[in-house]
C-alpha positions as CSV (number, residue, x, y, z in Angstrom):
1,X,0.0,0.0,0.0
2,X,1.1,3.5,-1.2
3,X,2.2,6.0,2.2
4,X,0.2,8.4,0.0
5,X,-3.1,6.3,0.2
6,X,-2.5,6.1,3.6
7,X,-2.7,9.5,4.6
8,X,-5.7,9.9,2.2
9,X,-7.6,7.0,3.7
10,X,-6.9,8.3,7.7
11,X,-7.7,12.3,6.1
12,X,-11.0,11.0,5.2
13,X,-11.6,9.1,8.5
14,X,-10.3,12.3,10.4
15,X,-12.6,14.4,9.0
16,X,-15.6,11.6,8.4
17,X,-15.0,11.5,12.8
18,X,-15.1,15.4,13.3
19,X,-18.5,16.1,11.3
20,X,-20.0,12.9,13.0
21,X,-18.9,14.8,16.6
22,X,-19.6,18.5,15.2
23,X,-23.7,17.1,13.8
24,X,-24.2,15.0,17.4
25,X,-22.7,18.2,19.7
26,X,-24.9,20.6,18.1
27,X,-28.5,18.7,19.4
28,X,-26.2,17.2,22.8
29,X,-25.7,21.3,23.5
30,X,-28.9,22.1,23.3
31,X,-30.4,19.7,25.0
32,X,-27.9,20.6,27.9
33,X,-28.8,23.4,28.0
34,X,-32.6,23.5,28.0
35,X,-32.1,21.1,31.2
36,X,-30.0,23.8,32.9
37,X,-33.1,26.7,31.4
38,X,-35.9,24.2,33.5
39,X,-33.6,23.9,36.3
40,X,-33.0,27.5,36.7
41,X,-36.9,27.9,36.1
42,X,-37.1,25.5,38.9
43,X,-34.8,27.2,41.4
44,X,-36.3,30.9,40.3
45,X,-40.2,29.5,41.3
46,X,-38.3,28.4,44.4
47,X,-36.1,31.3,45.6
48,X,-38.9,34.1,44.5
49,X,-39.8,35.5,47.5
50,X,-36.4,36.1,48.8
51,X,-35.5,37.6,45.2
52,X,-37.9,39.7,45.1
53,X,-37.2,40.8,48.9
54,X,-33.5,41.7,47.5
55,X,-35.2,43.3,44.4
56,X,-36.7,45.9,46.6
57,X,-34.0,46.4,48.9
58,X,-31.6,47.3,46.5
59,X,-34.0,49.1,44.2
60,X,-35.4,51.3,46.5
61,X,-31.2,52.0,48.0
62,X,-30.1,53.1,44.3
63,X,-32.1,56.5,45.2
64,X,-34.0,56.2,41.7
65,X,-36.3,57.7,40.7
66,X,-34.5,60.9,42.0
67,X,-36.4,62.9,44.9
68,X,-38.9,59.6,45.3
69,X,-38.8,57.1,48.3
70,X,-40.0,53.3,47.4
71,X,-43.0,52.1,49.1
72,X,-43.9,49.2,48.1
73,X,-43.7,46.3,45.2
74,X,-46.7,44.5,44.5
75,X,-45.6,41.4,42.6
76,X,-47.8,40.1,39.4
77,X,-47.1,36.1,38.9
78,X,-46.4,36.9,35.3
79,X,-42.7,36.3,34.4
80,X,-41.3,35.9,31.1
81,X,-37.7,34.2,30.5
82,X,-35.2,35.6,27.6
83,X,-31.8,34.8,27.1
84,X,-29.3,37.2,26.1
85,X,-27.8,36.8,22.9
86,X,-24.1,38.0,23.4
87,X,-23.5,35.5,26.6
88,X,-26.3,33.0,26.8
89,X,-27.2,34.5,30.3
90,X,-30.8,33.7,31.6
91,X,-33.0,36.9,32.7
92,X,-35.9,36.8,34.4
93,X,-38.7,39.8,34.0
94,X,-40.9,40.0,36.7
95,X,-44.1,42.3,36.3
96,X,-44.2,44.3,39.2
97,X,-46.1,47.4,40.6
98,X,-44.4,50.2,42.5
99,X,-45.5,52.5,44.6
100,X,-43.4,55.4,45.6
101,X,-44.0,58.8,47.8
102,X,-42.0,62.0,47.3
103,X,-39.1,62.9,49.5
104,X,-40.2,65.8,51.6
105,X,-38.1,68.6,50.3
106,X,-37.2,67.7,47.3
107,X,-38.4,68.2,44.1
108,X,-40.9,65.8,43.7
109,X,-43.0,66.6,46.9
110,X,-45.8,68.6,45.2
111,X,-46.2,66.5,41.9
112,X,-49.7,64.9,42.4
113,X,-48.5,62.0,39.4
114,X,-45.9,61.0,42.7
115,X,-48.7,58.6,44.2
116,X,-49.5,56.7,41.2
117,X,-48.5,53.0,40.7
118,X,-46.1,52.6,38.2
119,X,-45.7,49.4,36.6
120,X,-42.8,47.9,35.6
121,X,-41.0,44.4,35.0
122,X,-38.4,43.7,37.3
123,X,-34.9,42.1,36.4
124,X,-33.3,38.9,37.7
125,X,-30.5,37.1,36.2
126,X,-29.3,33.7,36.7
127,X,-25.6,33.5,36.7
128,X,-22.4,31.1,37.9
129,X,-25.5,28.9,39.2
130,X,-27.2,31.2,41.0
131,X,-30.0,34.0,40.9
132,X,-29.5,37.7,42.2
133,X,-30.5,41.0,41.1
134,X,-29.2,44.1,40.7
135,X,-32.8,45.8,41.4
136,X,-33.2,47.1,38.1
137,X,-36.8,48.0,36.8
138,X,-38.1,49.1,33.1
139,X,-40.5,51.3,34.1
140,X,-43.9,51.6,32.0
141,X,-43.9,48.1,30.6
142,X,-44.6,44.5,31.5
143,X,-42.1,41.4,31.0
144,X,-43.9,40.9,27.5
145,X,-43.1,44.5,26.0
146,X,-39.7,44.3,28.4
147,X,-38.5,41.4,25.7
148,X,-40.3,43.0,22.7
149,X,-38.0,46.4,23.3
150,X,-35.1,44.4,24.4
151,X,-35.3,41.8,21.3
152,X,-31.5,43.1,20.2
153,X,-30.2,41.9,23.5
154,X,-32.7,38.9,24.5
155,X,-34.3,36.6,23.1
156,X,-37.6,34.8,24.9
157,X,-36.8,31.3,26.4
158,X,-40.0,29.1,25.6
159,X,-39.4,25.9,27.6
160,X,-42.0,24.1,29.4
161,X,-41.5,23.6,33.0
162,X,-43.3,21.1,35.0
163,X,-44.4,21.8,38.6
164,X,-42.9,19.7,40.6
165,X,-45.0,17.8,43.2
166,X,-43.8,18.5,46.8
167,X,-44.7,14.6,47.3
């Protein structure tokens, strides 16, 4: 047998074995990694309360809106799921309803629109295993129209997450 042949024969069978692993990697990575989307789902229904407690203590510490105080977050059980498109990262958006009073002096105090609820979807991201927030809020929009805006950055995460019994 020809060296020649050789090298052409184990050539093909190089590159016959890397498409094979590159056409089987593509479905195996996506499949990862809508397990890891329904586990993070998972772990988001179970840590909500305490994620939305963080939500409004660092949202209501950033001293935004200026010259308002936050009252209160009324929490909606809508949430949409996107992913962002640079890194992959899982957001959730959380529709939420704020209510805020003026700080006395400050330029706020005497604007009657102060006492309405705004509404808003509420940020959380999942990251290095974990949930947190940073307390950000889009004002004037729910998680729906949150995505729709944000469609250059995120993209919506449609998985189907079972509820799992507490038997």
């Amino acid at each position: 047998m020809d060296w020649t042949n050789s090298y052409t024969l184990i050539l093909i069978a190089a590159v016959f074995v890397v498409t094979a692993l590159y056409l089987a990697y593509r479905p195996l990575r996506n499949r990862w990694r809508v397990q890891q989307e329904i586990r993070a789902i998972r772990e988001f229904r179970l840590q909500r309360e305490q994620l939305e407690a963080n939500f409004f203590d660092l949202a209501s510490s950033r001293g935004k809106p200026r010259g308002l105080r936050w009252l209160s977050c009324d929490w909606s059980d809508i949430v949409t799921f996107g992913r962002a498109l640079d890194s992959g990262l899982l957001t959730a958006f959380v529709a939420v309803d704020i209510a805020f009073e003026a700080v006395k002096g400050g330029d706020m105090e005497y604007v009657e629109a102060v006492n309405t609820i705004r509404d808003a979807a509420a940020m959380f991201h999942f990251q290095n295993g974990r949930w947190g927030t940073g307390g950000r809020a889009l004002f004037n929009m729910n998680p729906h129209d949150a995505l729709q805006r944000l469609a250059d950055q995120f993209e919506l995460v449609s998985v189907e997450v079972p509820l799992v019994s507490s038997r």
